[in-house]
ZAMARGU-4260 file (C-alpha; in steps of 0.2 Angstrom, whole numbers, plus 5000, padded with zeros to 4 digits):
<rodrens>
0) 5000/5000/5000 | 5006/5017/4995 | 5005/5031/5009 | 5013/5045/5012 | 5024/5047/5030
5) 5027/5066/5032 | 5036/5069/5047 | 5049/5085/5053 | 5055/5092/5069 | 5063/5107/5070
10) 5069/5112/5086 | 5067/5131/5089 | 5075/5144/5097 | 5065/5151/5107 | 5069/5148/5124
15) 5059/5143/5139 | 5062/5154/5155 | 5072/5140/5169 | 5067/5146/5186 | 5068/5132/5197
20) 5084/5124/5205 | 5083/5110/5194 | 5081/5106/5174 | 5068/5093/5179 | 5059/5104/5190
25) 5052/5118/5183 | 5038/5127/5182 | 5035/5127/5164 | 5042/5112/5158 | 5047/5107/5139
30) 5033/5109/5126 | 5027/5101/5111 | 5019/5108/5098 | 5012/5108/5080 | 5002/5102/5069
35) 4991/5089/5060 | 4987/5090/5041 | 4979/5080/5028 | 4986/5077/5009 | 4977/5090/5003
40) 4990/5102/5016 | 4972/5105/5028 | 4972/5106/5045 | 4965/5090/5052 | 4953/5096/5068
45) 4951/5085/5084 | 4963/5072/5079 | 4971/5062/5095 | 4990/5068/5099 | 4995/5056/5112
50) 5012/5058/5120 | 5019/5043/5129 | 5037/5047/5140 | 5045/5030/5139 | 5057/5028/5155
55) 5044/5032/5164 | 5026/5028/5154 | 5020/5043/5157 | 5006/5051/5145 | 4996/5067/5140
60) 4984/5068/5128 | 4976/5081/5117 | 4966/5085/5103 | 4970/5097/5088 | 4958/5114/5085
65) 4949/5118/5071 | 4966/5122/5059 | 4975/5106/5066 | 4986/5115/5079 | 4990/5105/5095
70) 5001/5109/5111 | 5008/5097/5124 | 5016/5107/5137 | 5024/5105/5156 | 5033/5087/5150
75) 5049/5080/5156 | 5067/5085/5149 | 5077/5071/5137 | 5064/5056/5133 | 5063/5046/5120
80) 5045/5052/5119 | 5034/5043/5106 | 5020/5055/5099 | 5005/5045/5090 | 4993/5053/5081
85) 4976/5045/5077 | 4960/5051/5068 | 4943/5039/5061 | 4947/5037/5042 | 4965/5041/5042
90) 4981/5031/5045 | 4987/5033/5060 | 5008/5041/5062 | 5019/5036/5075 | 5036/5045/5078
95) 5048/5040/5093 | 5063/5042/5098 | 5059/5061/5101 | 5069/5071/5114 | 5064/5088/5123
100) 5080/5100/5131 | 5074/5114/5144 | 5078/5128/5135 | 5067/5124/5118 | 5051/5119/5110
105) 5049/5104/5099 | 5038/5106/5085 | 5030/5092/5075 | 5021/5091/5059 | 5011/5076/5054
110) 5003/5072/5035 | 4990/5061/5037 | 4983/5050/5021 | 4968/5041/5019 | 4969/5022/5016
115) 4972/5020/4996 | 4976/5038/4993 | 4982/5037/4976 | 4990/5053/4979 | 5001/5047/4993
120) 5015/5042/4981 | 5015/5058/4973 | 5017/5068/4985 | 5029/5057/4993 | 5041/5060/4982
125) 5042/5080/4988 | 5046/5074/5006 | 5063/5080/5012 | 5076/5067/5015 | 5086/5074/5031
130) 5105/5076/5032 | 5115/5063/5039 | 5120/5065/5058 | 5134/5072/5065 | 5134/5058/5079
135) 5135/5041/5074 | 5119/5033/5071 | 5111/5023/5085 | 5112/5006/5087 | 5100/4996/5074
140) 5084/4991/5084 | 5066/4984/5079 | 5055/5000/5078 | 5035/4999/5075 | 5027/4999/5059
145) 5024/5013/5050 | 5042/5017/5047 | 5047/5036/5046 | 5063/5045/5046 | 5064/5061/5058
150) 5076/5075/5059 | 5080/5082/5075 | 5091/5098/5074 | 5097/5107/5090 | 5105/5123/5088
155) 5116/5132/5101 | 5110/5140/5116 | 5110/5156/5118 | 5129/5157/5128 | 5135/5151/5112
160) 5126/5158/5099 | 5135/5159/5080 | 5138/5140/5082 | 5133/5127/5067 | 5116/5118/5074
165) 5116/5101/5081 | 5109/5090/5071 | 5102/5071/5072 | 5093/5060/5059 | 5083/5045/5065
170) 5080/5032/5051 | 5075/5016/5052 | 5081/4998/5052 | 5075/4983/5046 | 5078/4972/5063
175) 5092/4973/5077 | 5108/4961/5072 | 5114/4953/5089 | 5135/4959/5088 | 5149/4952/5097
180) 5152/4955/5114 | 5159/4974/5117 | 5177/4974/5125 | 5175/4977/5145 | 5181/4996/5150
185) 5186/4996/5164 | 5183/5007/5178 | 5199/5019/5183 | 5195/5021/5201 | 5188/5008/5217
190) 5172/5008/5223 | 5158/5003/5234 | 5139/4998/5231 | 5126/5008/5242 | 5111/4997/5247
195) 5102/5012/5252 | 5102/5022/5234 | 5106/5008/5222 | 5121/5015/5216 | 5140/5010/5214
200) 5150/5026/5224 | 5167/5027/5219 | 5180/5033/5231 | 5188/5050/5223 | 5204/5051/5236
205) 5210/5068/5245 | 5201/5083/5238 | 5212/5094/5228 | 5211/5114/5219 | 5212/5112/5200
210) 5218/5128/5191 | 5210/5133/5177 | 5215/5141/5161 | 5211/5160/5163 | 5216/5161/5181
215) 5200/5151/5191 | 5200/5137/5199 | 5189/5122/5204 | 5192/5118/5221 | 5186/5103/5235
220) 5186/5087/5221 | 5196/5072/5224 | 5210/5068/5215 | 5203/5054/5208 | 5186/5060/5203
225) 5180/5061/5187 | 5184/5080/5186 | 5202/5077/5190 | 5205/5063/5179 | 5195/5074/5166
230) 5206/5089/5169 | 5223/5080/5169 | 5220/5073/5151 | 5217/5091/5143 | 5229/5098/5152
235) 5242/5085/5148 | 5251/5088/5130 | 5256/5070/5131 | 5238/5062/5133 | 5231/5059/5116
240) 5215/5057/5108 | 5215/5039/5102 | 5207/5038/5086 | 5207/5020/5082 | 5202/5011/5097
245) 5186/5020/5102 | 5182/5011/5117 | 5198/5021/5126 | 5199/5036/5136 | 5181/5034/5144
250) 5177/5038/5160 | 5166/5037/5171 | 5155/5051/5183 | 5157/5046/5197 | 5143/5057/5208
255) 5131/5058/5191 | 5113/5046/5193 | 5098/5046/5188 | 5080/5040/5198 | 5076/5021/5196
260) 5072/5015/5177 | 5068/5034/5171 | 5081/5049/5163 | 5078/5061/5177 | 5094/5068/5186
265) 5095/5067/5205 | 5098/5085/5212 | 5115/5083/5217 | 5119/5077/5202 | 5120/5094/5194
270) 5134/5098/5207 | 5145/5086/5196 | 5139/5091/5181 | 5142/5110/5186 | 5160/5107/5188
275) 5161/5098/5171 | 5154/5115/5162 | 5165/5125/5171 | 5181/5115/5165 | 5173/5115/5148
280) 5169/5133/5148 | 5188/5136/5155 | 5194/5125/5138 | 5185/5130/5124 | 5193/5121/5109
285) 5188/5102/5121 | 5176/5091/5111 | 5166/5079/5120 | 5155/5064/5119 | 5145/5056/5133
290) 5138/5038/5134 | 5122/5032/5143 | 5123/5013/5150 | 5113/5002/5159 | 5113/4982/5165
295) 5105/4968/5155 | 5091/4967/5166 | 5074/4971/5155 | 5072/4970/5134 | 5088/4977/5125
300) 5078/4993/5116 | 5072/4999/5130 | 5089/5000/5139 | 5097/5005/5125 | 5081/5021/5122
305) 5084/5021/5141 | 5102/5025/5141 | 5099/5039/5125 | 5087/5046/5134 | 5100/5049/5149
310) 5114/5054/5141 | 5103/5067/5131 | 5096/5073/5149 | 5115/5075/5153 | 5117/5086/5136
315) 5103/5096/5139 | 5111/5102/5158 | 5125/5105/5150 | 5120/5115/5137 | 5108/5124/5151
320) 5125/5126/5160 | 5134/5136/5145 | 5142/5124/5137 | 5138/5124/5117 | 5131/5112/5112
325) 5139/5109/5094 | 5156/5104/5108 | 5147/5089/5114 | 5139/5073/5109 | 5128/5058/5118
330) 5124/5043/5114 | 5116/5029/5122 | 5125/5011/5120 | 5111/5001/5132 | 5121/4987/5140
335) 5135/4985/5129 | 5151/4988/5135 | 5148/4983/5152 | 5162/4986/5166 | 5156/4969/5176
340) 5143/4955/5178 | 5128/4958/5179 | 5126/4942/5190 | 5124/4952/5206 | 5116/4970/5214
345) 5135/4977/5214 | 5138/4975/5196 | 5123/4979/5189 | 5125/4995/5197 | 5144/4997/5193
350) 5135/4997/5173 | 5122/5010/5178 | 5134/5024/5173 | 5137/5039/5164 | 5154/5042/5156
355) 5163/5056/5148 | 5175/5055/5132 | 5188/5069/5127 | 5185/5070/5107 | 5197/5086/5102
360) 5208/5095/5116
</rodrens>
């Protein structure tokens, strides 16, 4: 059967105002918006917009207005959300793998087509084709019928305005291919697992004063704590980027977590992440990726949109934080790559993590 699958996002610059302590807390959460149309480029009215947050199965619901316009404000940063869109005597459109930042609005545009349009495949052929990442694509997984390809593009924040725009494409595979097991990475420092919070804590040493390019400083973090080991690579002239082996120079936060099975930052995390941006922002010309893990516990897709969705919720604090966001990428590899068995409470949360990877100096 031909149809036609018209689907964009554009991310847009509007900004939201951030008045809470938190980016997971506000007020006024991430929006999104748009609008539902027919072949014929008609607003569709009272069509069904349902928003489903994955992590944590959240939903909102609502319906378009007379000239097809809908809005789903107050939702939760990062995602993946999946937005379905459903009206009697259409073919219903499905997009996932949709992310929200604090500080912008997502809008969405949907083309609905009636079964056996026979001008679906016309006008099919005047549907954009997006550009290819920047990021690698994500790892091949089993997505629901209908297909569609979506372009994400997240340009820079406002404290780094002039950058080039962010930009993700989400296509498509046919089925996930089982790959051979990912080397282990190892974790640099010791640790312990705390009962109490589910997470692996990792001892950081004495707490030392790094000095900064341009004369700060960041004081009170341990000498083996993620910003230390972060800080001496940079500063090192020695310590090179290795291009070849990819699984190399990871490391891992080691006061960064999130709330059980969901993408939402625990407070203190932000303490961590603020000293991160304030190294970044003290060495501009750094480039960084971070990764998103989880354990094997649960279906592989859902780790793996699990882990994204993390990794993106790191980004977007970043980027709230003044960090541009053309200097970093995220990615999220599920439970590949683990840094021990998963055969017991310790490990599991040893794989729970968020790590950091230099990219340029």
């Amino acid at each position: 059967m031909d149809y036609l699958i018209s689907f964009r996002v554009a991310l847009c610059w509007g900004g939201l105002l951030l008045t809470g302590p938190t980016a997971f807390a506000q007020s006024i959460g991430p929006s999104i918006a748009g609008s539902v149309q027919s072949i014929e480029s008609q607003g569709v009215s009272k069509a069904l917009v349902t928003v489903v947050h994955v992590p944590s199965g959240a939903k909102k619901a609502t319906t378009t207005d007379g000239s097809g316009k809908f809005v789903l404000a107050n939702l939760t940063a990062g995602g993946p959300y999946v937005v379905q869109v459903s009206q009697p005597g259409f073919q219903s459109r499905v997009a996932d793998n949709v992310f929200l930042t604090t500080d912008q609005p997502t809008k969405l545009t949907f083309t609905l087509t009636r079964p056996g349009d026979k001008s679906a495949a016309r006008a099919s052929a005047s549907t954009a084709t997006p550009r290819e990442a920047t990021a690698p694509a994500p790892v091949a997984a089993p997505l629901p019928a209908p297909q569609l390809t979506a372009q994400v593009a997240a340009p820079a924040s406002g404290a780094s305005a002039g950058e080039p725009a962010r930009t993700y494409a989400y296509k498509p595979r046919a089925a996930y291919t089982p790959r051979k097991p990912a080397p282990v990475v190892k974790p640099a420092t010791s640790g312990h697992y705390d009962a109490k919070s589910g997470n692996y804590i990792y001892e950081t040493g004495a707490p030392v004063t790094l000095k900064l390019a341009g004369g700060s400083q960041l004081s009170g973090v341990g000498q083996m704590s993620t910003e230390s080991l972060l800080y001496r690579f940079i500063t090192d002239p020695a310590a090179q980027v290795d291009t070849v082996d990819l699984t190399r120079g990871w490391v891992n936060f080691d006061r960064v977590f999130f709330e059980p099975g969901k993408a939402t930052l625990t407070p203190d995390s932000r303490v961590q992440l603020g000293h991160i941006a304030q190294l970044l922002r003290a060495y501009p010309n750094v480039r960084i990726k971070l990764g998103g893990y989880t354990d094997s516990t649960g279906a592989y897709k859902v780790n793996r949109l699990l882990s994204e969705a993390r990794a993106q919720a790191a980004w977007a604090t970043l980027v709230e934080m003044g960090v541009g966001a053309s200097r970093m990428d995220a990615r999220g590899y599920g439970p590949r790559y683990a840094i021990a068995p998963n055969t017991s409470e310790e490990g599991r949360a040893m794989n729970r993590r968020l790590s950091i990877k230099v990219l340029q100096k």
